[in-house]
C-alpha positions as CSV (number, residue, x, y, z in Angstrom):
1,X,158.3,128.2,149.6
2,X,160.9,125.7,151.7
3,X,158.4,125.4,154.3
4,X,155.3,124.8,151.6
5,X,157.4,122.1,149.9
6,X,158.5,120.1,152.7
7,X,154.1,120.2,153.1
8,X,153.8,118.3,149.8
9,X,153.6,121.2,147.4
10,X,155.1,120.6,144.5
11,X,154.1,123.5,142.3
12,X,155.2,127.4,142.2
13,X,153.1,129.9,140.0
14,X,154.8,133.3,140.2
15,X,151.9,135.8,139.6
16,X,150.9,139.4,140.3
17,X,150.2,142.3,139.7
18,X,153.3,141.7,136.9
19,X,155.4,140.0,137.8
20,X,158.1,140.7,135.5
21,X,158.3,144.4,136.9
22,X,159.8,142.6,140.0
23,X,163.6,143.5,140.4
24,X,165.8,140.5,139.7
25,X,163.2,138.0,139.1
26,X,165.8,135.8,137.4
27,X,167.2,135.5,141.0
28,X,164.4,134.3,142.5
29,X,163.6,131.9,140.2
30,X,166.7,130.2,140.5
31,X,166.3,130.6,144.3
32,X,163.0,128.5,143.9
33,X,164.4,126.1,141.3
34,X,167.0,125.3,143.6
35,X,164.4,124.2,146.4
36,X,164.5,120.4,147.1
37,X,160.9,118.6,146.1
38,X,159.7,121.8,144.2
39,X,159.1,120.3,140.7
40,X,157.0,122.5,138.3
41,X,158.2,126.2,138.3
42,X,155.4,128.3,136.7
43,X,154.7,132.2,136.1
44,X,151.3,134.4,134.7
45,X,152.3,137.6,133.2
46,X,150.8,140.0,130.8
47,X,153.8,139.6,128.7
48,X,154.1,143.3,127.6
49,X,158.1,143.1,128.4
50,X,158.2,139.1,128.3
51,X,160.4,139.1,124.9
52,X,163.2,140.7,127.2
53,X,163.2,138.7,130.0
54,X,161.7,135.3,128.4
55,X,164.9,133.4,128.0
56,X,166.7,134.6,131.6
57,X,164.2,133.3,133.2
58,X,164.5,130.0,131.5
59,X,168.2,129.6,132.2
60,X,167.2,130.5,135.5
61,X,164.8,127.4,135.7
62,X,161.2,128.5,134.7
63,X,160.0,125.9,132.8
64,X,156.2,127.4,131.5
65,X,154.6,130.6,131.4
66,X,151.1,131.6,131.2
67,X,150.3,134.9,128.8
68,X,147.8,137.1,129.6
69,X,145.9,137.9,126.2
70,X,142.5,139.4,125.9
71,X,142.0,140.2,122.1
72,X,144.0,140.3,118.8
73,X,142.6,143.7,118.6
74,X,143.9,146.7,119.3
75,X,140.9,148.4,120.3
76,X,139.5,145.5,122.2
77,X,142.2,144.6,123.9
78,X,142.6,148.2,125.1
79,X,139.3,148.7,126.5
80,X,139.8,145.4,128.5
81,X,143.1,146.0,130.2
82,X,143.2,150.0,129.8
83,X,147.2,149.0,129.1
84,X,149.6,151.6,127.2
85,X,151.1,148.5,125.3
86,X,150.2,147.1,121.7
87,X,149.2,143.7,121.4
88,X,152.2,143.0,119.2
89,X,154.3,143.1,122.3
90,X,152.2,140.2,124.0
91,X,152.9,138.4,121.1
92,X,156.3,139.2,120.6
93,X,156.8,137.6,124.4
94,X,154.7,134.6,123.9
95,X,157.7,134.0,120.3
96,X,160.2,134.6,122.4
97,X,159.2,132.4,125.5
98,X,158.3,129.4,123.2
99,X,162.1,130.0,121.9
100,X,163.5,129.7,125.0
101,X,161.8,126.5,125.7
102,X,159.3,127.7,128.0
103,X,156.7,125.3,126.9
104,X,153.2,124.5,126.8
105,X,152.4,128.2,126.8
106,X,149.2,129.0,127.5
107,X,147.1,131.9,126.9
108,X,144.4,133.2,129.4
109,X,141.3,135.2,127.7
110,X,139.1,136.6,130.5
111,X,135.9,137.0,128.4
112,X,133.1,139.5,128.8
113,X,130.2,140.6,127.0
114,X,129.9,143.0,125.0
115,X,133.1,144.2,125.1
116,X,135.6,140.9,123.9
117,X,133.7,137.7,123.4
118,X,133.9,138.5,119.3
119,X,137.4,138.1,119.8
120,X,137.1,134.1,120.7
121,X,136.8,132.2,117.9
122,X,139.8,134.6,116.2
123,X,141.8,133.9,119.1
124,X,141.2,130.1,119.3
125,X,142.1,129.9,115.4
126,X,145.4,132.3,116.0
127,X,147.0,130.0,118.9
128,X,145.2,126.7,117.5
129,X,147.7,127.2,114.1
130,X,150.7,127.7,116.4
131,X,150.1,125.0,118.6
132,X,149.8,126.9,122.2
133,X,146.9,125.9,124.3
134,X,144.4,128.8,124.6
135,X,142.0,129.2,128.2
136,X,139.1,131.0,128.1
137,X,138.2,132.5,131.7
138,X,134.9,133.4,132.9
139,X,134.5,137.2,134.2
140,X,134.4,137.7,137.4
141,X,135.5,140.3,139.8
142,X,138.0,138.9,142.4
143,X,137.8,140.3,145.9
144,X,135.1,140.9,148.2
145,X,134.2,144.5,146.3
146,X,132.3,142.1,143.7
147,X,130.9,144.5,141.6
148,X,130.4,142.8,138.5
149,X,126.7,140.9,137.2
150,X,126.2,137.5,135.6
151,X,124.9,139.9,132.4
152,X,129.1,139.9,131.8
153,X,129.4,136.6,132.0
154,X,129.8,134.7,128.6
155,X,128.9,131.2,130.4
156,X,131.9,128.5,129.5
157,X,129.3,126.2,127.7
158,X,128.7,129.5,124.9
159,X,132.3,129.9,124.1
160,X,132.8,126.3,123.7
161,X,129.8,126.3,121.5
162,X,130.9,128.9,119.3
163,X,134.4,127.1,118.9
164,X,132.6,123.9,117.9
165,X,130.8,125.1,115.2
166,X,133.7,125.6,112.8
167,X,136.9,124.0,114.1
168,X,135.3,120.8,116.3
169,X,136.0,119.4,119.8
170,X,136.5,116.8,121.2
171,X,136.9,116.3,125.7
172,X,140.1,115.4,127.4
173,X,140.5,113.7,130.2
174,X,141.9,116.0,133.8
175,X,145.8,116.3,133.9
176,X,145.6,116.1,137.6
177,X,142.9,116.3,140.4
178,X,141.3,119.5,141.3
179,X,143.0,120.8,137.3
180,X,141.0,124.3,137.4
181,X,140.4,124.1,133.5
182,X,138.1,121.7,131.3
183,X,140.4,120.7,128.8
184,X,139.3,120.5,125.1
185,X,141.4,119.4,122.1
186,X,140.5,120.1,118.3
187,X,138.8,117.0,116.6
188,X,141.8,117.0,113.9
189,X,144.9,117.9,116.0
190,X,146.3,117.8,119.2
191,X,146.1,121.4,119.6
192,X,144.2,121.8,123.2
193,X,141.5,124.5,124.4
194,X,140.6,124.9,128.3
195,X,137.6,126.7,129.7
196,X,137.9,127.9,133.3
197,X,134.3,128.4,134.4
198,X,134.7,129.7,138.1
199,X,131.4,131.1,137.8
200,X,128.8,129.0,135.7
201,X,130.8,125.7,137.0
202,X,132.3,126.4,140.6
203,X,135.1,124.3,141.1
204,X,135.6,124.8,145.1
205,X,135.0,121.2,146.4
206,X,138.1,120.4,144.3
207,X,141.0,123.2,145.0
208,X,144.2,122.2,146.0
209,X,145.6,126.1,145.7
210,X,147.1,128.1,148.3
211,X,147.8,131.7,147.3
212,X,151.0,134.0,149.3
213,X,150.8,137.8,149.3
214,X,154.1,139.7,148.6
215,X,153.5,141.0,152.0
216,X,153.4,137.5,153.9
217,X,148.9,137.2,153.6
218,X,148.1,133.7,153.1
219,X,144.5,133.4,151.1
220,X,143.0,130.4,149.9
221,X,140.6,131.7,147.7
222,X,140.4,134.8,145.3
223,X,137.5,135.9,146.8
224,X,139.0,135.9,150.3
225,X,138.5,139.1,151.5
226,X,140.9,138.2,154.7
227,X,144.0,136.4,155.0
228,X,145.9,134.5,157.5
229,X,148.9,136.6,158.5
230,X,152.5,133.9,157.9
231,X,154.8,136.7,158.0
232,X,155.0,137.9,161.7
């Protein structure tokens, strides 16, 4: 990360697997936070033990967090992440998080057919009345196994469409170049929406992301199916 940021990276996203199961994470954020030039100090988790954690890591220096939420539903939200926890746990992490200051928040909802996408207009009205900016992510299977069809794929323009029918939209402008996510806000609020359509919209030409393995890989693109070895 001291070599990245004296590159011109400004940015750390802490991601996983789960990253909260890391020993001592606190630690290392503070380690990171401490780096000269590094700026914005991010982490993606699935939240299931986020409630314990969220406000350690904040006095550490994390300053957002992005929550990992498929469904409001039990059922649903089992069957897409085949997880042991209860959904009340997610957002019992995503209460405690915006109490330690760890704001925006924002909620990633991979969505796929016939299994979740009934859960999107729920989930946009849910995190729309508490003011946390909900992302709704195109399936796709990462890798180079690839086994997934575009017959999963609710295409970005849908979801958006089904938002708009009840609760309009209205587009917002990029927060930066090569931003991942098409930002949306609600007609009568500030409240925002993003769509990250990696599959219907590719966003390649634009990336600005470099991605480093636990183990030392360096990959600059989910789909990488070989990285560069930084380590030895």
């Amino acid at each position: 990360a001291r070599v990245f940021a004296s590159l011109g990276v400004r940015k750390v996203r802490l991601t996983g697997g789960e990253p909260l199961l890391r020993r001592d994470l606190p630690v290392l954020v503070r380690m990171l936070s401490e780096l000269e030039n590094i700026d914005d100090i991010t982490l993606t988790t699935n939240g299931s033990i986020l409630a314990r954690q969220a406000s350690a890591l904040a006095d550490a220096g994390l300053q957002r967090i992005s929550v990992s939420l498929d469904s409001l539903d039990e059922q649903t939200f089992a069957r897409m992440n085949d997880v042991g926890f209860p959904v009340s746990s997610v957002l019992a992490g995503i209460d405690a998080a915006e109490a330690a200051g760890l704001r925006p928040i924002k909620v990633n909802m991979v969505v796929r057919r016939g299994l979740n996408e009934q859960s999107i207009v729920p989930m946009a009205r849910y995190f729309r009345e508490r003011g946390h900016i909900l992302r709704f992510i195109e399936y796709m299977d990462v890798g180079h196994t690839n086994g997934w069809r575009m017959d999963d794929v609710v295409p970005a323009a849908e979801i958006l469409a089904m938002i708009d029918a009840g609760m309009p939209l209205r587009a917002l402008p990029p927060t930066y170049p090569g931003e991942v996510a098409d930002r949306w806000a609600y007609e009568d609020g500030e409240t925002e929406v993003g769509v990250i359509a990696s599959v219907t919209q590719p966003f390649c030409a634009d990336c600005t992301r470099a991605r480093l393995t636990a183990d030392g890989q360096l990959y600059t693109c989910l789909f990488a199916s070989v990285g560069r070895d930084l380590r030895t």
